[in-house]
N, C-alpha and C positions, 0 to 999 in steps of 0.2 A: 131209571124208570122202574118201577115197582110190576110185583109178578102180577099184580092184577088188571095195569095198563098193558102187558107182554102179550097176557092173555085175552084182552078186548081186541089187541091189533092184528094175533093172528090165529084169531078165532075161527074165523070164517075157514082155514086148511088143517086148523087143528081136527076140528070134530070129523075132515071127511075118511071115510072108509079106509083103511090098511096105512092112513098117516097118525094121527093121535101126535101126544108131547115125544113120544122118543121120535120122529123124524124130524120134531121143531128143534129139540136137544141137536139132535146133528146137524142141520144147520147153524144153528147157532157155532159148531164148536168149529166149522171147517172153515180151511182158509183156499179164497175162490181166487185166481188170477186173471184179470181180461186185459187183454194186448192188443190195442187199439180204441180209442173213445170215439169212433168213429161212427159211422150208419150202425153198424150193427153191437159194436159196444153199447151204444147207450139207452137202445130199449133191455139190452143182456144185464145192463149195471141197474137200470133202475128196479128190474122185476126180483133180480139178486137180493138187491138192500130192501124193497119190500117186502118180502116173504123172510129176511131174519136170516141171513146168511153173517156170521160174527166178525168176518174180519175179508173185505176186500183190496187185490191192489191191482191197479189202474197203470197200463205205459202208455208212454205214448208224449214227443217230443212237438206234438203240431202244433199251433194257435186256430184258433176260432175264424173261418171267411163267410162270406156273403153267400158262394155255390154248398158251403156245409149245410144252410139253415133247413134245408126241404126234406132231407132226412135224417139230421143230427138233432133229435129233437131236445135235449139236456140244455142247449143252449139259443140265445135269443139276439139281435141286432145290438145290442148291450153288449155283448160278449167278442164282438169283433177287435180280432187284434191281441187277443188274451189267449192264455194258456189253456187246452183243453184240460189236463188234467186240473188245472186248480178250479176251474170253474165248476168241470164233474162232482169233485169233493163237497164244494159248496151246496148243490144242488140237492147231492144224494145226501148230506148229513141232515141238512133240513129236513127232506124224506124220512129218513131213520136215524136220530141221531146214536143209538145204541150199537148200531157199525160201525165198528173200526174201519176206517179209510186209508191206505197206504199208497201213496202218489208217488208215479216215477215218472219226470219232466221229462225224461231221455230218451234217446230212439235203443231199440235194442237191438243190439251188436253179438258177436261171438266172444265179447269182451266180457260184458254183465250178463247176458244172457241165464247161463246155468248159476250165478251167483243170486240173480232174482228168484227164479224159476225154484230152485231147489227149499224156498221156504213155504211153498203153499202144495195144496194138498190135490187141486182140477186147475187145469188152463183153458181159456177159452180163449180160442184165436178168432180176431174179428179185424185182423190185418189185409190189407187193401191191394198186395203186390208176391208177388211168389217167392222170391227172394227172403221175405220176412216170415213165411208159410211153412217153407224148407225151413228155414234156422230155428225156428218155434218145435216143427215136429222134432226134427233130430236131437234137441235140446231135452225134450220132454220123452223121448224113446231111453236117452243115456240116463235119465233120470228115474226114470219109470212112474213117469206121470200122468195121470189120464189127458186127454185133451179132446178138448169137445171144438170140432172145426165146424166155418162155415165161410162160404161167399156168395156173391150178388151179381151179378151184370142184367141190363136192362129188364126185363120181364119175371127173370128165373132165380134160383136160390137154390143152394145146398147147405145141407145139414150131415155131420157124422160124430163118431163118439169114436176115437183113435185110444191106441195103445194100453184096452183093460182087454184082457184074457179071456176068452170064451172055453168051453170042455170041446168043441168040436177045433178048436184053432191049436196048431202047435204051438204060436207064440201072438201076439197081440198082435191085429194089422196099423198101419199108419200110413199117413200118406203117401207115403214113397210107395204103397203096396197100390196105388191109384197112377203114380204119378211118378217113375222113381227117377227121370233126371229132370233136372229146372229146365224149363224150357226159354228157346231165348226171347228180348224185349219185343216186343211186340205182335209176338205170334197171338198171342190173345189179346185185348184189348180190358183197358181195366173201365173201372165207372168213368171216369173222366174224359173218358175216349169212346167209351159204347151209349153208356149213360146211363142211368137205372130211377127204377118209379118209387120212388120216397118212400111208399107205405109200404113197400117189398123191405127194406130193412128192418120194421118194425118186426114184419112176420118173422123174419128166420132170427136174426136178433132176439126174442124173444123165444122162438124154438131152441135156440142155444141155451138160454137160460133155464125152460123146460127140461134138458137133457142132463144139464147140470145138477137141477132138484132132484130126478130121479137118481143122478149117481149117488149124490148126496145122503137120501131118505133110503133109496133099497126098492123106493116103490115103481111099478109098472114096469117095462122093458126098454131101457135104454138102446139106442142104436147102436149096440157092438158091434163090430163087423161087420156094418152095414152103412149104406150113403142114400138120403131119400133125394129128388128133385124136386120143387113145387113151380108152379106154373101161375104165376098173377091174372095172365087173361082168361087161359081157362079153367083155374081151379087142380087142376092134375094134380095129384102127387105118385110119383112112383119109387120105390124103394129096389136099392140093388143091394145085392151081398158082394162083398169084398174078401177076397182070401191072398192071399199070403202070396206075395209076387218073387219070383227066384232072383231079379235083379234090385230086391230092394235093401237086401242088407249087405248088397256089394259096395252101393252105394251112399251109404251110410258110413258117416266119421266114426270109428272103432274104439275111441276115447276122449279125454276130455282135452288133448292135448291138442290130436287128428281136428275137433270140434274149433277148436280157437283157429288155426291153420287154414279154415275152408273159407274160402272167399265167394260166399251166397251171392252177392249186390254181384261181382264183375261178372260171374258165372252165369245173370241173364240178360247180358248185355253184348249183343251183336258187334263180331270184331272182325266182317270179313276182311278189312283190309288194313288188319294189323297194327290198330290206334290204341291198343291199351299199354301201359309202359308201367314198370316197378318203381317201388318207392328206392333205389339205385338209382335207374335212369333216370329220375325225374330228378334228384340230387346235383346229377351230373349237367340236363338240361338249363335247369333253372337259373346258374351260375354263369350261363351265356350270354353274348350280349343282345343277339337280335333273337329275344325268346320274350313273346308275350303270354304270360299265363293267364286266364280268365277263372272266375269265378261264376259258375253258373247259379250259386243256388241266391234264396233269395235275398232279401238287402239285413232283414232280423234276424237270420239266425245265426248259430252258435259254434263253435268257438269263433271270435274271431281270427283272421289270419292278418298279423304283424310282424313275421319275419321275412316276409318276400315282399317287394312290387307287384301290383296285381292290379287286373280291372276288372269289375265285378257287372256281370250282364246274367242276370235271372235268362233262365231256361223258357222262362213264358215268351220273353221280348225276344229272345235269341232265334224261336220257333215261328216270331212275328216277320222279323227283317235282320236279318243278317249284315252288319256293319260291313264297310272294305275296312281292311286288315294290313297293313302295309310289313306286318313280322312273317318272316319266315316259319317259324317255327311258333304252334301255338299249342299250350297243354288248357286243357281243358280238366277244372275241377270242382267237386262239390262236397256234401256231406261223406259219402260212403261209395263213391265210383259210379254210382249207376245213370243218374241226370247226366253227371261228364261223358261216358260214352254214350248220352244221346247225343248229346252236342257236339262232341266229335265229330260222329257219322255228319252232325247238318251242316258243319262245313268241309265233312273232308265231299259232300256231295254239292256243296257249291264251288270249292277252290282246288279239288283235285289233286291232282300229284304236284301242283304248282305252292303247295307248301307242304310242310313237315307238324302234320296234326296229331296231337296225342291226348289220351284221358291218362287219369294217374290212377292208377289199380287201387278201392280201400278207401280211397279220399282222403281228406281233411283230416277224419277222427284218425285212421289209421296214420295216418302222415306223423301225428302230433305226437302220438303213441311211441311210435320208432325216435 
């Protein structure tokens, strides 16, 4: 594209007040990371590659459903059953084709995490579950990356701007300084459980991408050390300050090694009564005769599992009707441990002590991994 197309397209924020060509130059030159294509990815991806941000990358391991379309607006009843990142790409290069697009199919683990993370320059976490919340901040604290957070549940939305320095802060806050141990599955309810108003993604979604420009450009006052709330029915926004919590660099992996080691997914997963089991015992189990392993997650995804006998009952149907079960012993597994200890608890709270239910710590990827 030639400089006089560059500058008809972003004309309109070039000429405003305290931005001009050097904030356009700095977009152009940084590299923005958004983890998740989700409600709030993809008002954050499209206003990103609008405004001339030079090189985007995109995670996120989901496909395209029917419940996405009301707030997922990047994609359309066409796209059901497809990959969100490829379809993102699609969408956003037609939007700009002068953005680099860099697409990760995969869910992000403690595996790729800091190997992704560590080539771009701001992250924006627009992930849907705590678990990936945690392993994002910690990732981006060991790295020393800005991260510009946000979440959603029914009516309401938050916004903050993690891990850049302020003159009044001894060292950057982050989420842990909000929030510093995971909490477990279900003490909060995510969208899918609470439920949330479509156009509410667009807003913070789109504030994230705001928080982002300004890191970006230099201009206005980024939410440093600060967390706003906004209110859809009634308009509210109130802003808190965030300082620097004494338990949060207890809790925090001390390197990159402590960071690989931390098991995020089993960590917000409810184990009163003692169903989560190591990739050892599950070795040892599997090799038994009256052991039926199930596959909770769903029927498409990835990797397959062809080393064991297995019967694969998605988490959705399992939460519908719960089969009778004539094994004794049943492990329960999925992508990354955390659907498996749901479905543990849903039968160890239908079958009792009258069998031997277990999830497998890590899941599938970690299993394959070992």
């Amino acid at each position: 594209m030639t400089d006089q197309n560059n500058d008809t397209r972003y004309r309109r924020q070039i000429i405003l007040p305290g931005f001009g060509d050097k904030a356009q130059q700095q977009l152009l030159n940084v590299r923005v990371l958004v983890i998740g294509a989700g409600g709030l990815g993809c008002p954050a991806l499209q206003y990103l590659v609008a405004a001339g941000v030079g090189t985007i990358g995109i995670v996120d391991d989901d496909i395209v459903s029917l419940s996405n379309l009301h707030r997922q607006v990047l994609y359309s009843v066409n796209d059901i059953g497809l990959s969100k990142v490829i379809v993102a790409e699609k969408v956003l290069k037609a939007l700009n084709p002068e953005t680099n697009i860099i697409s990760y199919n995969e869910r992000l683990t403690v595996d790729n995490a800091l190997l992704i993370i560590k080539s771009f320059d701001i992250v924006l976490d627009g992930t849907d579950n705590f678990a990936t919340r945690y392993l994002v901040n910690d990732a981006c604290v060991l790295l020393g990356k800005s991260l510009v957070y946000a979440a959603i549940s029914r009516y309401e939305g938050q916004v903050a701007v993690f891990n850049v320095k302020t003159k009044e802060n001894e060292r950057a806050v982050n989420y842990r300084d909000l929030f510093p141990t995971i909490p477990e599955e279900g003490i909060v309810q995510n969208c899918a459980e609470a439920g949330v108003l479509g156009v509410l993604a667009g807003i913070i979604g789109s504030m994230q991408a705001n928080e982002a420009i300004k890191l970006i450009s230099g201009i206005g006052k980024p939410l440093i050390g600060s967390i706003i709330n906004y209110n859809s029915l009634t308009n509210e926004l109130h802003e808190f300050c965030i300082t620097p919590h004494t338990d949060a660099e207890m809790m925090m992996p001390k390197n990159e090694a402590a960071f690989k080691q931390t098991d995020y997914f089993s960590a917000c997963v409810k184990d009163e009564n003692n169903l989560i089991i190591s990739k050892d015992i599950f070795e040892k189990f599997r090799l038994l005769n009256d052991v039926l392993i199930i596959d909770v997650r769903e029927k498409n995804e990835l990797p397959p599992i062809t080393e064991f006998n297995h019967l694969q009952i998605p988490l959705s149907e399992l939460q519908r009707s719960i089969p009778d079960i004539p094994a004794d012993i049943i492990i329960c597994i999925c992508q990354t441990g955390k659907r498996s200890g749901v479905a543990a608890q849903l039968l160890f709270d239908t079958f009792g002590n009258t069998k031997k239910i277990h999830s497998l710590t890590g899941g599938i990827l970690a299993w394959k991994e070992r």
